[in-house]
mmCIF entry with sequence, helices, sheets and N, C-alpha, C, O atoms, coordinates in Angstrom:
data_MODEL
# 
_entry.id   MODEL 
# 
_entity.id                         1 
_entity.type                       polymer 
_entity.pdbx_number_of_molecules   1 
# 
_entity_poly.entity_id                      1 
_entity_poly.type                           'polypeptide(L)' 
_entity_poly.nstd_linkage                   no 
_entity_poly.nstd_monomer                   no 
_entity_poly.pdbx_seq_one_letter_code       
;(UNK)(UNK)(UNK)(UNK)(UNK)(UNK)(UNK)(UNK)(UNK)(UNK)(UNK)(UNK)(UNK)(UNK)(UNK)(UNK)
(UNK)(UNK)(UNK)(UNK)(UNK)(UNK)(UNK)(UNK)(UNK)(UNK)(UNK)(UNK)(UNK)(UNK)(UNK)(UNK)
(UNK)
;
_entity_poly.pdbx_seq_one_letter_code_can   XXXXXXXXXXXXXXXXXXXXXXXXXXXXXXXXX 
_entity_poly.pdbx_strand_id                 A 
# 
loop_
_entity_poly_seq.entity_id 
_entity_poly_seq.num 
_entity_poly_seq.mon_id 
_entity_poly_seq.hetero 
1 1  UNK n 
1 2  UNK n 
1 3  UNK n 
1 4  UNK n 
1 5  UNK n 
1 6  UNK n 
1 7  UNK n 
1 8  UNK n 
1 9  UNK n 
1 10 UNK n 
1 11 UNK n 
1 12 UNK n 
1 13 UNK n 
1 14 UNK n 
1 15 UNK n 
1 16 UNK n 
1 17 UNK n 
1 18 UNK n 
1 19 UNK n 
1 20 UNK n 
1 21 UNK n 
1 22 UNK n 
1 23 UNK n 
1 24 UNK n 
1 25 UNK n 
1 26 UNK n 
1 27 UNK n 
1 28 UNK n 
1 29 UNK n 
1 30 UNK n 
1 31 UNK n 
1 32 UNK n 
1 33 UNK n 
# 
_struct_asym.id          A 
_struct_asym.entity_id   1 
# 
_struct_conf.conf_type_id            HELX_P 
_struct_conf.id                      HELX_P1 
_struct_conf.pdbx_PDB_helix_id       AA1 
_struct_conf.beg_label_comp_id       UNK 
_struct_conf.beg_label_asym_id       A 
_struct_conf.beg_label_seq_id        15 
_struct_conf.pdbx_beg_PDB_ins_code   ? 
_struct_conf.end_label_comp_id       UNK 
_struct_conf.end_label_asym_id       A 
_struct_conf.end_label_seq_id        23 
_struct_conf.pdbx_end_PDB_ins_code   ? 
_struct_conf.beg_auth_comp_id        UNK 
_struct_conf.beg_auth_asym_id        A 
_struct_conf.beg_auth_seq_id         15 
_struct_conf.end_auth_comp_id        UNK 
_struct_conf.end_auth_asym_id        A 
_struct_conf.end_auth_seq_id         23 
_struct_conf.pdbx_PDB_helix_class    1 
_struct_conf.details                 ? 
_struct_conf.pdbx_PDB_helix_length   9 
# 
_struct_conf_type.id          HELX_P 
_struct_conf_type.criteria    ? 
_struct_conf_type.reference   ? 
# 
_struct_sheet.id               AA1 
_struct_sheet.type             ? 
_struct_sheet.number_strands   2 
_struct_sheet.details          ? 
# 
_struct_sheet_order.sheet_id     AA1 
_struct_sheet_order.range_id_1   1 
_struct_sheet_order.range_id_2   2 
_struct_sheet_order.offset       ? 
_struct_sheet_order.sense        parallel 
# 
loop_
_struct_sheet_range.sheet_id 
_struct_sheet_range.id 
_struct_sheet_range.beg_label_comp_id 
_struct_sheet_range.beg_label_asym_id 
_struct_sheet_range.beg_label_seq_id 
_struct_sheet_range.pdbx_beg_PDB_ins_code 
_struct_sheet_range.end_label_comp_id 
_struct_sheet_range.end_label_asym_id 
_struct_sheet_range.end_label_seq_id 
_struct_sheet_range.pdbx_end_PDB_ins_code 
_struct_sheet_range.beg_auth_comp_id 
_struct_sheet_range.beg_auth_asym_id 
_struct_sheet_range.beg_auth_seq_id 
_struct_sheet_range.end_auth_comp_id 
_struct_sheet_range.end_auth_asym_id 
_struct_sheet_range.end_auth_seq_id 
AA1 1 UNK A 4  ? UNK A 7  ? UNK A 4  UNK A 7  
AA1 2 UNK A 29 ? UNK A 32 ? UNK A 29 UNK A 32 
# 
loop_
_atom_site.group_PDB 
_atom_site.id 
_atom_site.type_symbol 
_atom_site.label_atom_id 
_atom_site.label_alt_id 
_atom_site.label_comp_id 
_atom_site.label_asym_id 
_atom_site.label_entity_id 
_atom_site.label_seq_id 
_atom_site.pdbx_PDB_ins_code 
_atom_site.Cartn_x 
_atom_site.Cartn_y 
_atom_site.Cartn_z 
_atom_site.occupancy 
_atom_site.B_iso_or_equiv 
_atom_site.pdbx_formal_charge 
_atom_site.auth_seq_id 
_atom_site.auth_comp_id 
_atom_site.auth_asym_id 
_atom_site.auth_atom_id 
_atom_site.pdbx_PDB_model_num 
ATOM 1   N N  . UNK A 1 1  ? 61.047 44.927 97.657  1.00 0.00 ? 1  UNK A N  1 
ATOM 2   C CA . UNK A 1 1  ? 60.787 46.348 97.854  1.00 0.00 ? 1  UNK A CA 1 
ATOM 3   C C  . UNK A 1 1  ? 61.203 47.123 96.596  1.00 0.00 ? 1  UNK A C  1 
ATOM 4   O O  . UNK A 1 1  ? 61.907 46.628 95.716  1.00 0.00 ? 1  UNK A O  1 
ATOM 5   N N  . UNK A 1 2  ? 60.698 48.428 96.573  1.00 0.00 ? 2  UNK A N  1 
ATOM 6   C CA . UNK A 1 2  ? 60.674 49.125 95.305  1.00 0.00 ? 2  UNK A CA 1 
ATOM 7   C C  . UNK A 1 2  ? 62.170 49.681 95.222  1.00 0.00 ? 2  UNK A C  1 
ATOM 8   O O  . UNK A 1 2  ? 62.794 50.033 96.222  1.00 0.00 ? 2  UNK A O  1 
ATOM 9   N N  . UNK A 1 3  ? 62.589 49.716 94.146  1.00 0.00 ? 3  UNK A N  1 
ATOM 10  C CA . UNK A 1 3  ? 64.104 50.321 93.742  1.00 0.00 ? 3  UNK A CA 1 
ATOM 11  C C  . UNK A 1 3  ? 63.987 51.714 93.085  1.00 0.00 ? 3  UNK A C  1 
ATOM 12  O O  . UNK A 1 3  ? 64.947 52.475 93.204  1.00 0.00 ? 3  UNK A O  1 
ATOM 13  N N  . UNK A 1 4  ? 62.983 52.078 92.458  1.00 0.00 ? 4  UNK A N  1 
ATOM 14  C CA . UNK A 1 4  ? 63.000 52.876 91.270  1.00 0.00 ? 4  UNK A CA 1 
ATOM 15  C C  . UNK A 1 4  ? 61.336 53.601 91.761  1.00 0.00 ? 4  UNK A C  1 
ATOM 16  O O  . UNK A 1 4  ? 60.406 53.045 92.345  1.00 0.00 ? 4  UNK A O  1 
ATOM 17  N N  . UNK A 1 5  ? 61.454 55.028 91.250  1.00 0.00 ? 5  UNK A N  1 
ATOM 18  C CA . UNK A 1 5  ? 60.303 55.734 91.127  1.00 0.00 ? 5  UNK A CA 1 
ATOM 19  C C  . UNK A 1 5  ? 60.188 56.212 89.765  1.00 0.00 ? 5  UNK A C  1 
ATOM 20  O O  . UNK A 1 5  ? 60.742 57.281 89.509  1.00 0.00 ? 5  UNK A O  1 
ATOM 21  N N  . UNK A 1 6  ? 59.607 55.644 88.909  1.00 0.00 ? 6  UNK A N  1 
ATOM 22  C CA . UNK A 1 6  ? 59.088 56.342 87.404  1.00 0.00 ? 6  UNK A CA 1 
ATOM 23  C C  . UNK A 1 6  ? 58.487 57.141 87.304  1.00 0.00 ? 6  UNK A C  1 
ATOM 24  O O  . UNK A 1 6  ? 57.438 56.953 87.920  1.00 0.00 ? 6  UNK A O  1 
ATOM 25  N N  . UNK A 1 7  ? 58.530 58.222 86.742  1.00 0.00 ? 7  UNK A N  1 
ATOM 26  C CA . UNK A 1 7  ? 57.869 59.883 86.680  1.00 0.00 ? 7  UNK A CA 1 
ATOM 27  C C  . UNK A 1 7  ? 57.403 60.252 85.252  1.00 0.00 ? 7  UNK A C  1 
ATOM 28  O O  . UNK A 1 7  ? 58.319 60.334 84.435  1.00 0.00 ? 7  UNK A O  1 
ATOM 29  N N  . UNK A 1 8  ? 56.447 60.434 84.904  1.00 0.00 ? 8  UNK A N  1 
ATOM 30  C CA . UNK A 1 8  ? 55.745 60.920 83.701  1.00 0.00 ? 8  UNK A CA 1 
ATOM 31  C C  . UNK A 1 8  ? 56.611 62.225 83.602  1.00 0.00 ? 8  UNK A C  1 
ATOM 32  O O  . UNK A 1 8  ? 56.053 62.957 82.784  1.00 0.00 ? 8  UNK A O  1 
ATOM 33  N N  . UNK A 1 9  ? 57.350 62.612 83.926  1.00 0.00 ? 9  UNK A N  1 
ATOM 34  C CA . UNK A 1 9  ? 57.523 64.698 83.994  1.00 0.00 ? 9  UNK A CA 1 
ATOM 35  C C  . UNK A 1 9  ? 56.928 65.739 83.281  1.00 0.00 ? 9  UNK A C  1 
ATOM 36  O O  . UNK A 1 9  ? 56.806 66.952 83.450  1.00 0.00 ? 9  UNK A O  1 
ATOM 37  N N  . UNK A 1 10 ? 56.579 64.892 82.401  1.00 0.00 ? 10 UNK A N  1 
ATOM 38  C CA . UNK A 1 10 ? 55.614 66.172 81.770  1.00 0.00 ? 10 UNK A CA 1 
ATOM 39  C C  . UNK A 1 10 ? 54.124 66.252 82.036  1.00 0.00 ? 10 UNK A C  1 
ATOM 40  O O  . UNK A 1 10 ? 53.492 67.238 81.657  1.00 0.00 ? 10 UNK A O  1 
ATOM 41  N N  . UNK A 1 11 ? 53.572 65.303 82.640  1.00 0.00 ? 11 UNK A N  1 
ATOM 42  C CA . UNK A 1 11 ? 52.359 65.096 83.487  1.00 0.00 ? 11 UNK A CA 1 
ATOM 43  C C  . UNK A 1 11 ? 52.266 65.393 84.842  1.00 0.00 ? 11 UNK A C  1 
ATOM 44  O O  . UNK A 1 11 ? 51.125 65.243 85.278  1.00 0.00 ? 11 UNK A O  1 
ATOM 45  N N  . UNK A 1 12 ? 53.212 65.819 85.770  1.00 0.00 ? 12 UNK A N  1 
ATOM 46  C CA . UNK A 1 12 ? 53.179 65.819 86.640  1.00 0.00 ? 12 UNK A CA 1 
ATOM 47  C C  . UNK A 1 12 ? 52.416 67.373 87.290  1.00 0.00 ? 12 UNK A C  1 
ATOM 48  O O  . UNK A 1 12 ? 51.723 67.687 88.257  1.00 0.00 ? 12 UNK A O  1 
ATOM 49  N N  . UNK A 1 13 ? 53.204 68.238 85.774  1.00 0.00 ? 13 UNK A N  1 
ATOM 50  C CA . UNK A 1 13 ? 52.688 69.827 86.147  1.00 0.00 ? 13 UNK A CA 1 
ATOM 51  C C  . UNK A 1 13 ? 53.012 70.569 87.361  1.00 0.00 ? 13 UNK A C  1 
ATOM 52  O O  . UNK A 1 13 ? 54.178 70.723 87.723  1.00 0.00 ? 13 UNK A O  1 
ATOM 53  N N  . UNK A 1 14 ? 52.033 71.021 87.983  1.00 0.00 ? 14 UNK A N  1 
ATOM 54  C CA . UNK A 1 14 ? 52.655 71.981 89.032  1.00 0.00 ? 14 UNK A CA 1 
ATOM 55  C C  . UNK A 1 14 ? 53.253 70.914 90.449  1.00 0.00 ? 14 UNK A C  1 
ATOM 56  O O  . UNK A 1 14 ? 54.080 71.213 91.311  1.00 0.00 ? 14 UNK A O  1 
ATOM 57  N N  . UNK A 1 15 ? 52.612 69.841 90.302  1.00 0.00 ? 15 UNK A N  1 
ATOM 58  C CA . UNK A 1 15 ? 53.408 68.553 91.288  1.00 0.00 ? 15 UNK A CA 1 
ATOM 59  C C  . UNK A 1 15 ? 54.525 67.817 91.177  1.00 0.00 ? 15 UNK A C  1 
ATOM 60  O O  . UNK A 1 15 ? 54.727 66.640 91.476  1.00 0.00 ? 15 UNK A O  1 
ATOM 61  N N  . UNK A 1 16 ? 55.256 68.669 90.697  1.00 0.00 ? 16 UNK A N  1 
ATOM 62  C CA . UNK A 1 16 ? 57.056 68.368 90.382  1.00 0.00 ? 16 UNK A CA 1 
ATOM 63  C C  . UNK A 1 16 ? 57.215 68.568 91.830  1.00 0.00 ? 16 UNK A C  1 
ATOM 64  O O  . UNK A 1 16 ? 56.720 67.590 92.391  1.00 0.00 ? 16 UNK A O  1 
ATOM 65  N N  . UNK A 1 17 ? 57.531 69.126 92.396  1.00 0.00 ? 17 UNK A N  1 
ATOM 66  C CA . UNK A 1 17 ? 57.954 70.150 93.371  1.00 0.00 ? 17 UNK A CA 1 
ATOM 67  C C  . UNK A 1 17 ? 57.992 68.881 94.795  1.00 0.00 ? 17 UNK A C  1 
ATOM 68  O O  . UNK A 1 17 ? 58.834 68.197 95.377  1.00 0.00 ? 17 UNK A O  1 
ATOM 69  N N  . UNK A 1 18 ? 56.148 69.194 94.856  1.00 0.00 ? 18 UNK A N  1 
ATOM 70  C CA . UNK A 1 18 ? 55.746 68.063 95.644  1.00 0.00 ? 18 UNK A CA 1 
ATOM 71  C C  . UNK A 1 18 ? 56.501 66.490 96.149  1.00 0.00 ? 18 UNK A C  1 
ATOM 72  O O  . UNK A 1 18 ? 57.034 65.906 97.092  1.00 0.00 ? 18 UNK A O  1 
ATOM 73  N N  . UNK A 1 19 ? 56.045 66.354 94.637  1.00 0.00 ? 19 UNK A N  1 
ATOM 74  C CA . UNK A 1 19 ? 56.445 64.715 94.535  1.00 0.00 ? 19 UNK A CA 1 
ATOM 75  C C  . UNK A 1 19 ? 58.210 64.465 94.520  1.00 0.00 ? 19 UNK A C  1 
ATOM 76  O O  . UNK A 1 19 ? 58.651 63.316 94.516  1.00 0.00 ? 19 UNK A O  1 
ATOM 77  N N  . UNK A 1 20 ? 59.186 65.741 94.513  1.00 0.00 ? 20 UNK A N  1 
ATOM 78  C CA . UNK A 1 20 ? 60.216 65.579 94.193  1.00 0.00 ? 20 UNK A CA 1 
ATOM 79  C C  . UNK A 1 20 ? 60.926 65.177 95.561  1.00 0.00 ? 20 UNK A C  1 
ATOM 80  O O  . UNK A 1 20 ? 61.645 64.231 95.881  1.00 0.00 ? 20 UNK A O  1 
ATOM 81  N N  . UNK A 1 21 ? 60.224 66.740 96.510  1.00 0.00 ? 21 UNK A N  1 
ATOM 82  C CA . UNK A 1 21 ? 60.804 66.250 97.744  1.00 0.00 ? 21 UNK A CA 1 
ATOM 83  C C  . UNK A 1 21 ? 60.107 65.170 98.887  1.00 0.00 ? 21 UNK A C  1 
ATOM 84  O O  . UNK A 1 21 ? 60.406 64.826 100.031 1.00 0.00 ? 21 UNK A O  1 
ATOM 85  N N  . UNK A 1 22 ? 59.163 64.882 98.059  1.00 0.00 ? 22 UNK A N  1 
ATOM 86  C CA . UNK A 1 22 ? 58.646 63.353 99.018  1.00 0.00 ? 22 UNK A CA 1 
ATOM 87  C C  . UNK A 1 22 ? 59.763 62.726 98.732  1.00 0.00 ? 22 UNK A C  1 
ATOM 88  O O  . UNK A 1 22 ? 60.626 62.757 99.609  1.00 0.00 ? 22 UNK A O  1 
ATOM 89  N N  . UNK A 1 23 ? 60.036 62.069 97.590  1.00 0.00 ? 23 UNK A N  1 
ATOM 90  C CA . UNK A 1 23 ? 61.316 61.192 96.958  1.00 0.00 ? 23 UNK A CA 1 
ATOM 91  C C  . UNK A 1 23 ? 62.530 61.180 97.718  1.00 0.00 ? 23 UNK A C  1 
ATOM 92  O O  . UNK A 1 23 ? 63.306 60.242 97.901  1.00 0.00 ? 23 UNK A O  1 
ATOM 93  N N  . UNK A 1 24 ? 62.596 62.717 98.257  1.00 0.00 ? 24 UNK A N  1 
ATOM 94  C CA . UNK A 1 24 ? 64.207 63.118 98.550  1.00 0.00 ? 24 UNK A CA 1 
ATOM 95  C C  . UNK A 1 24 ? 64.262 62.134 100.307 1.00 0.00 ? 24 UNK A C  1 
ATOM 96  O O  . UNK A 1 24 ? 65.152 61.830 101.101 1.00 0.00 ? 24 UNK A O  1 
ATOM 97  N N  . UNK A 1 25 ? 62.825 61.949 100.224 1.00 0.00 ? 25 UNK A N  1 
ATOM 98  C CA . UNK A 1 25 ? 62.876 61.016 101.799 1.00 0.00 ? 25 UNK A CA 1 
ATOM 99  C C  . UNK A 1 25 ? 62.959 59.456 102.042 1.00 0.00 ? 25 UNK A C  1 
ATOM 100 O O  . UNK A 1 25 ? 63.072 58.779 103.063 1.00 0.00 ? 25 UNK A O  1 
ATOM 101 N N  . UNK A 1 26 ? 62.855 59.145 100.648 1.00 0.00 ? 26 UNK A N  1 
ATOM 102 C CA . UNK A 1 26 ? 63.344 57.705 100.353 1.00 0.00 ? 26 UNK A CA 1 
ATOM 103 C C  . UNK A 1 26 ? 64.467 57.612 99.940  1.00 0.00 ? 26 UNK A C  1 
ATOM 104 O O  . UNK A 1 26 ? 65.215 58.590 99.953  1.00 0.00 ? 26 UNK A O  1 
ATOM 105 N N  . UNK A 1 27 ? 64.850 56.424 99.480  1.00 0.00 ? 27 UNK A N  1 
ATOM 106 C CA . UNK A 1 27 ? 66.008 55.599 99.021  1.00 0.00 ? 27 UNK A CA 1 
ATOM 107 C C  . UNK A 1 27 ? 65.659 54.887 97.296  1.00 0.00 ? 27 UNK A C  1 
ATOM 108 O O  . UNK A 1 27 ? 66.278 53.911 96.871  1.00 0.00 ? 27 UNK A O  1 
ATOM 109 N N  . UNK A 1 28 ? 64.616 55.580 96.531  1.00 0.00 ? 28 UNK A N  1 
ATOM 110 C CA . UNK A 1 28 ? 63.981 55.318 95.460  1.00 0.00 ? 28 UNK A CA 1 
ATOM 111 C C  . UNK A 1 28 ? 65.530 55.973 94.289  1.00 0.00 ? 28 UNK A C  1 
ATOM 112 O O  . UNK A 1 28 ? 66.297 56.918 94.469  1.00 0.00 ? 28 UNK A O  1 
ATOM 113 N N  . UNK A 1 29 ? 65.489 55.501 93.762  1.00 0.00 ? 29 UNK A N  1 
ATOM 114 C CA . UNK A 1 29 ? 66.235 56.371 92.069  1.00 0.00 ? 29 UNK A CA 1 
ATOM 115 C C  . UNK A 1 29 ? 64.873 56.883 91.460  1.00 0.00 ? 29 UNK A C  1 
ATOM 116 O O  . UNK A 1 29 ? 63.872 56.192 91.269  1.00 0.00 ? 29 UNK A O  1 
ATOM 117 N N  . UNK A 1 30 ? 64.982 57.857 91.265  1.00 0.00 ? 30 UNK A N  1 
ATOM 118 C CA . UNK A 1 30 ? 64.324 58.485 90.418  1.00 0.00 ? 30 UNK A CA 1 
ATOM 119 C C  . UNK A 1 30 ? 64.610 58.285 88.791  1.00 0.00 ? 30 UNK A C  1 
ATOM 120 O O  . UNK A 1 30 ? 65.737 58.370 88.303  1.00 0.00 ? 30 UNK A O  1 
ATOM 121 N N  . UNK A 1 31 ? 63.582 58.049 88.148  1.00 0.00 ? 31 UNK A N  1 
ATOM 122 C CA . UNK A 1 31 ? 63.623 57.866 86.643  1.00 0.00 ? 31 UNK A CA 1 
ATOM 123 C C  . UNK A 1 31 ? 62.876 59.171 85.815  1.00 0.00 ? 31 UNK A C  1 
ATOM 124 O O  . UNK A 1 31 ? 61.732 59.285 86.254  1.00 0.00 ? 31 UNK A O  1 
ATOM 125 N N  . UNK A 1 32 ? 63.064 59.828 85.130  1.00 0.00 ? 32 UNK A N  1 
ATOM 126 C CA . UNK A 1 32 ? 62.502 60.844 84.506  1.00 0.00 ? 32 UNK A CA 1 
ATOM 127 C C  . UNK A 1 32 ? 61.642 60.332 83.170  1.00 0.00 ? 32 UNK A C  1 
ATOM 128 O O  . UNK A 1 32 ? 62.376 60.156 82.198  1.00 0.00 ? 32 UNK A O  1 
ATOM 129 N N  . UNK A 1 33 ? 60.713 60.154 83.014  1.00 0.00 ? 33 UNK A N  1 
ATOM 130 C CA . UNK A 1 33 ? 60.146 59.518 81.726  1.00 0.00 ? 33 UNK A CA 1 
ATOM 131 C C  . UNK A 1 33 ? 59.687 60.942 80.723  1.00 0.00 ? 33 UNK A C  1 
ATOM 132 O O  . UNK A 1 33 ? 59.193 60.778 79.607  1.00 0.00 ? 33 UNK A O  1 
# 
């Protein structure tokens, strides 16, 4: 199973927001690329 979520952040644009608090509902680490 996945450990890590990798994030373009500067591609993501106005779907920071979005995609941040999907994340906040897993157990992923977030990586900021």
């Amino acid at each position: 199973m996945a450990k890590f979520a990798l994030l373009d952040w500067k591609g993501l644009g106005s779907q920071k927001q979005k995609v941040l608090e999907l994340l906040k509902t897993t157990d992923l680490e977030v990586i900021k690329l």
